[in-house]
Legacy VTK file of the C-alpha trace (Angstrom):
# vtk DataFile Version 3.0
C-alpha trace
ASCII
DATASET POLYDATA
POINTS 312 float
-30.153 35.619 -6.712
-31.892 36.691 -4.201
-36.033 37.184 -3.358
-36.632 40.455 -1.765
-40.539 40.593 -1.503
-42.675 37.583 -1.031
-42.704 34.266 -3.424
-45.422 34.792 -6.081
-45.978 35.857 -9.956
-44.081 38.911 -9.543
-41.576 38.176 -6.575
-38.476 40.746 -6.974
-35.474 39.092 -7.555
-31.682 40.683 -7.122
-28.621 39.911 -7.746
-27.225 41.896 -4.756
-28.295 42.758 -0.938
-27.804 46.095 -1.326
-29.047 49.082 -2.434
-29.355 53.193 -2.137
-32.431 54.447 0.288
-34.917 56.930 -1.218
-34.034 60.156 -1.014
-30.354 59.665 -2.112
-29.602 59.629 -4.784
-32.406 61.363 -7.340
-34.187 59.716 -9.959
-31.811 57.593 -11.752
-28.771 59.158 -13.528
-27.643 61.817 -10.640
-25.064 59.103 -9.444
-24.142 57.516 -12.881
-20.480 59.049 -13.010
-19.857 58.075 -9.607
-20.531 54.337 -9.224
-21.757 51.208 -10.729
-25.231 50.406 -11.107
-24.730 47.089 -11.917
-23.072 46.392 -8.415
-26.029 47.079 -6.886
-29.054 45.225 -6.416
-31.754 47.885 -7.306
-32.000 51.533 -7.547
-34.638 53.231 -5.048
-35.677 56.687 -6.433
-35.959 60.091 -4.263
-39.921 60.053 -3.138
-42.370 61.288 -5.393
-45.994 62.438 -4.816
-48.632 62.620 -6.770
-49.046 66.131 -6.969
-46.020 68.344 -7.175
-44.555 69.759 -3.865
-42.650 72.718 -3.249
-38.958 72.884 -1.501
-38.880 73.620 2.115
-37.981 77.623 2.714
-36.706 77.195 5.785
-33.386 75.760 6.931
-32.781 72.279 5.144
-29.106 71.026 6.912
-28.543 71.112 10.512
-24.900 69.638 11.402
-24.766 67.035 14.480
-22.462 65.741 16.273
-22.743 62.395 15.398
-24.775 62.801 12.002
-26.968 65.519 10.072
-30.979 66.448 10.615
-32.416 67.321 6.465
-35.606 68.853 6.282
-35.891 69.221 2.286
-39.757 68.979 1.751
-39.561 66.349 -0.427
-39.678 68.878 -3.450
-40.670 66.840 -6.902
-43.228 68.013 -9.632
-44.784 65.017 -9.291
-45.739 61.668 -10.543
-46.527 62.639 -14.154
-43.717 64.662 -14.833
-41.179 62.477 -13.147
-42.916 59.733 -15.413
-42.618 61.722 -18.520
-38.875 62.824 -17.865
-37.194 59.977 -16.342
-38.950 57.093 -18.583
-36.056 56.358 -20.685
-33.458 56.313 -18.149
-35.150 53.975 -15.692
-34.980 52.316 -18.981
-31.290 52.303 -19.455
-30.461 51.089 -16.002
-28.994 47.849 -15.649
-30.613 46.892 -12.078
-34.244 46.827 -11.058
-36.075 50.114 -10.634
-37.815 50.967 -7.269
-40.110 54.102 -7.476
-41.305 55.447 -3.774
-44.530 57.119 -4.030
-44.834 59.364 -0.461
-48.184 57.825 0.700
-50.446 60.677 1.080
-54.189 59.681 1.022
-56.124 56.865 -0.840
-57.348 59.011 -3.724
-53.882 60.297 -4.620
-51.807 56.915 -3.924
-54.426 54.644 -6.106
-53.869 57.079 -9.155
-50.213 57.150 -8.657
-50.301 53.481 -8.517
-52.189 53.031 -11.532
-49.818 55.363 -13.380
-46.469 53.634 -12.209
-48.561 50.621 -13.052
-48.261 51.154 -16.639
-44.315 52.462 -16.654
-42.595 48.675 -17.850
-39.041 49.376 -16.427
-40.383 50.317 -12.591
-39.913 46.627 -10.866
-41.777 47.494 -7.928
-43.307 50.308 -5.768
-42.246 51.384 -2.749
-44.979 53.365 -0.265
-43.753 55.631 2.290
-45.688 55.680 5.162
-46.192 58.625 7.556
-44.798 59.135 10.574
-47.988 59.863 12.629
-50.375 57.640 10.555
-52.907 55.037 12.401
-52.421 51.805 11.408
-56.405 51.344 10.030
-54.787 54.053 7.699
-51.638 52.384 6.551
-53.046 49.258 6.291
-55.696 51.263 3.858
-52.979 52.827 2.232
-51.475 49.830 1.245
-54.472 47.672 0.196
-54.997 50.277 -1.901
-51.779 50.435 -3.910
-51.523 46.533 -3.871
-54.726 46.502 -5.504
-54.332 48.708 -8.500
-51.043 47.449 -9.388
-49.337 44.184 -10.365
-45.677 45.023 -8.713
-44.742 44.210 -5.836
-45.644 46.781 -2.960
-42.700 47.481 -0.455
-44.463 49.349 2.559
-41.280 51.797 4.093
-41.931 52.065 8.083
-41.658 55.282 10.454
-39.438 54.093 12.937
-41.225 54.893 16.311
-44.344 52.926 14.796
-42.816 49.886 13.480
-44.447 47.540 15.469
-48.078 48.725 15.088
-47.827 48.825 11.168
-45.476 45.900 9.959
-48.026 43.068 10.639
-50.936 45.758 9.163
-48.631 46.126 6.006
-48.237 42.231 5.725
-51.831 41.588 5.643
-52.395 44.304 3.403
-50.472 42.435 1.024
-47.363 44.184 1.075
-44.366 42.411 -0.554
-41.728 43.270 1.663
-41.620 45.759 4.716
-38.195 48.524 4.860
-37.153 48.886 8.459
-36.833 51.896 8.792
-37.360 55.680 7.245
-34.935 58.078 9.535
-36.404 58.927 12.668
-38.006 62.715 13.038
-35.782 65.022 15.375
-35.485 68.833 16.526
-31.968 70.576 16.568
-31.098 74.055 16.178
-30.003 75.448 13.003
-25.948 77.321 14.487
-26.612 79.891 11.797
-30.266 81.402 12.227
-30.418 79.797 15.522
-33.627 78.697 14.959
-34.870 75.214 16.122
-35.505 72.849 12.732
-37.264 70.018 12.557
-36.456 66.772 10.365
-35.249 63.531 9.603
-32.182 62.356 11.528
-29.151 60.828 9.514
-25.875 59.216 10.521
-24.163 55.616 12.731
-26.172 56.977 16.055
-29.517 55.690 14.162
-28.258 51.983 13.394
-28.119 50.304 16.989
-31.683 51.165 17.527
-33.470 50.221 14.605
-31.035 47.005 14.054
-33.157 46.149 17.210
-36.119 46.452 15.580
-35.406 44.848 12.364
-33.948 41.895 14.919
-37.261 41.486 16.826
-39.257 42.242 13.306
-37.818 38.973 11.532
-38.547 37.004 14.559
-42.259 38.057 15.152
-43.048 37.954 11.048
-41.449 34.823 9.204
-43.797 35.351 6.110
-42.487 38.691 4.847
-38.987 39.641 3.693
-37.361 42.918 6.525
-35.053 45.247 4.347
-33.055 46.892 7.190
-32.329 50.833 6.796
-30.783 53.166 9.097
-27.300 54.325 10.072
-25.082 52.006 7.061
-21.836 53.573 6.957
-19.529 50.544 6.501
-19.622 46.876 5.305
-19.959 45.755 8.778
-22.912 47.506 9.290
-24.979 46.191 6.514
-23.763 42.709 7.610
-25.273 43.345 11.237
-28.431 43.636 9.532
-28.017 40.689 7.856
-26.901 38.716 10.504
-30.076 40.203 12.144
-32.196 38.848 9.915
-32.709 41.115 7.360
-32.869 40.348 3.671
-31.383 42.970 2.363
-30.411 46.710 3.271
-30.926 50.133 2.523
-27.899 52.637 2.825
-28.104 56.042 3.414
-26.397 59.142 4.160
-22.963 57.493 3.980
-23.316 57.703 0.170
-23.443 61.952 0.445
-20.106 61.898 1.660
-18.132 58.694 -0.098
-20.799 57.548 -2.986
-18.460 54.789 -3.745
-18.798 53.264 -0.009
-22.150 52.078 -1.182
-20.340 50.190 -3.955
-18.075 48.725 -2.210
-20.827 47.075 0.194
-22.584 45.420 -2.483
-19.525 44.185 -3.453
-18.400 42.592 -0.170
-22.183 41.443 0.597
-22.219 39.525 -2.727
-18.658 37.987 -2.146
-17.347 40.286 -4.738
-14.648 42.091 -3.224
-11.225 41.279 -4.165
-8.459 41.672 -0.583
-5.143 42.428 -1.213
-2.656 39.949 -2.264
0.340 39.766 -0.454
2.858 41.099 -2.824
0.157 43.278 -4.578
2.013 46.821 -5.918
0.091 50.457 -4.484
-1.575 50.953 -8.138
-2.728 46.975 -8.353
-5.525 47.442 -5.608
-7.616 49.433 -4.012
-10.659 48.499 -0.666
-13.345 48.788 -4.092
-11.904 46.404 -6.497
-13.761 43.796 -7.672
-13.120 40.736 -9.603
-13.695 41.695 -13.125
-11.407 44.949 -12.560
-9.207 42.330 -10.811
-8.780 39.739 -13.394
-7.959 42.683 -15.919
-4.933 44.013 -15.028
-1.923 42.462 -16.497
0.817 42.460 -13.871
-1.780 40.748 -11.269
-3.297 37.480 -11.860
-3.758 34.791 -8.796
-0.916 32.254 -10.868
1.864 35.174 -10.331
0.378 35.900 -6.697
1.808 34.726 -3.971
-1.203 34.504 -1.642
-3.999 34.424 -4.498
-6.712 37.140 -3.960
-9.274 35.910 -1.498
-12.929 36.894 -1.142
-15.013 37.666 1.795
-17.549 34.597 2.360
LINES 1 313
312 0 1 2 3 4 5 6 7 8 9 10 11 12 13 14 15 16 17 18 19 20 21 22 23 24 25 26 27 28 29 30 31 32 33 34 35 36 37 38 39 40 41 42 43 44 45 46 47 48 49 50 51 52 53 54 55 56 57 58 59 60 61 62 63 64 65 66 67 68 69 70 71 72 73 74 75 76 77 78 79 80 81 82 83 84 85 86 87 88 89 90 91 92 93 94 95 96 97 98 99 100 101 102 103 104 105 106 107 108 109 110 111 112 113 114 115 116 117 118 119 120 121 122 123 124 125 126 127 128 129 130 131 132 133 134 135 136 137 138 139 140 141 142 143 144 145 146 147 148 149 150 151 152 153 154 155 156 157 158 159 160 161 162 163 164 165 166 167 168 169 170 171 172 173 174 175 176 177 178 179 180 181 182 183 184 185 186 187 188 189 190 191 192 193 194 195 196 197 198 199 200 201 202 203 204 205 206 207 208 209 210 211 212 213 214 215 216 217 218 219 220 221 222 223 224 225 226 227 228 229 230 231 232 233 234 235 236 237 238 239 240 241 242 243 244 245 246 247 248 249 250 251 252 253 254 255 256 257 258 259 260 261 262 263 264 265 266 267 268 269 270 271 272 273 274 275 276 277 278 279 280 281 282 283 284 285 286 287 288 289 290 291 292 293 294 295 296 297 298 299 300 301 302 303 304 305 306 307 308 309 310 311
């Protein structure tokens, strides 16, 4: 088990590393057919405001060469209806529940507090902060929600400001810092060729903010780093790790292979089954984890030559 916000009466506790960003993968049942929930350590909703907001009109997907720019406008009706619709499947799922509320201003994130206050199945809160906000403000933002709630408070960084607001955050009160959102770019859209702006995804984001999340856990001992940014394979959520990091935060990779995220929860929790030496094409597979493992009948470690290993 492991503590990924501060030791106290409502420290949140995992079973696994690992988990989707916000933004991913919906609200809670969008993924369902595509992986297992129960791999994971908790599910991290697609941000929600208090107020509903509109899709962007413009261009939303700009292709890169080394990634993809979104622009979406963070379209949700808002906290109450999100509440009201998705309250008995954040019920139903077998990991804890992470809601991120978009922090917008004090009025609006204290009554979206005190709403997902009330909702039993949401484990803990995570607050998205602003790209351009001053860190008086984020440090408001976040007493604020700490203080009209009794979950945990995970306070989700802009990348270019993580410095300024992570010790803010911590004496705030916030449970746990995320290093980081995606970083804000400009590309042009090939089609309209128009120049879009948005939120950068892809591998070219992970040396840069493994950096920070490196220096982070070195300047603040007191507060659990969850590293985010640029996750597309085992070895990248490990980096973090090794880089201090509690726990991670994948990404985009999960638009294009949902069952990569999986299969790093499974390897970070030592769950992931290698192949045995005289293991048959239809007896394994880079996902397969022990239970799976242990039920199939023509593959047991007594008949194995080299019994199935797992990664430390």
């Amino acid at each position: 088990m492991i503590d990924i916000t501060r030791h106290g009466k409502n420290t949140l506790t995992v079973q696994s590393p690992v988990m989707g960003a916000a933004g991913m993968m919906g609200y809670g049942s969008a993924y369902d057919s595509f992986l297992k929930f129960d791999t994971l350590g908790a599910f991290v909703t697609n941000p929600i405001t208090y107020q509903e907001w509109s899709p962007a009109r413009s261009t939303r997907v700009v292709p890169l060469d080394a990634g993809v720019l979104v622009h979406t406008g963070l379209p949700n009706p808002g906290v109450k209806k999100i509440i009201k619709e998705q309250r008995q499947v954040w019920a139903a799922l077998p990991i804890p529940l992470i809601v991120h509320l978009v922090g917008t201003n004090p009025e609006e994130v204290r009554r979206a507090v005190e709403m997902l206050d009330e909702v039993d199945p949401i484990a803990a809160i995570e607050l998205g902060l602003n790209d351009d906000i001053a860190p008086k403000d984020a440090e408001e933002l976040v007493n604020i929600a700490v203080k009209n709630t009794e979950k945990p408070i995970l306070a989700r960084l802009p990348m270019f400001q993580v410095f300024e607001l992570a010790g803010r955050c911590a004496d705030a009160g916030a449970g746990a810092v995320v290093v980081s959102a995606p970083p804000r770019g400009t590309a042009r859209d090939p089609r309209t060729g128009r120049l879009v702006s948005g939120r950068i995804y892809g591998p070219l984001v992970k040396p840069q903010i493994l950096r920070m999340v490196g220096t982070l856990c070195q300047q603040l001992d007191d507060i659990p780093v969850i590293g985010a940014g640029g996750i597309h394979t085992t070895q990248d959520a490990r980096d973090y790790l090794d880089a201090g990091a509690t726990a991670v935060q994948v990404d985009s990779v999960i638009w294009i292979k949902p069952r990569m995220l999986e299969r790093i929860a499974r390897d970070l929790s030592g769950k992931l089954v290698t192949k045995a030496a005289d293991a048959f094409a239809d007896e394994w597979h880079p996902d397969m984890g022990d239970t799976e493992y242990q039920s199939l009948p023509s593959m047991t470690d007594a008949d194995a030559d080299i019994p199935a290993q797992k990664h430390p």
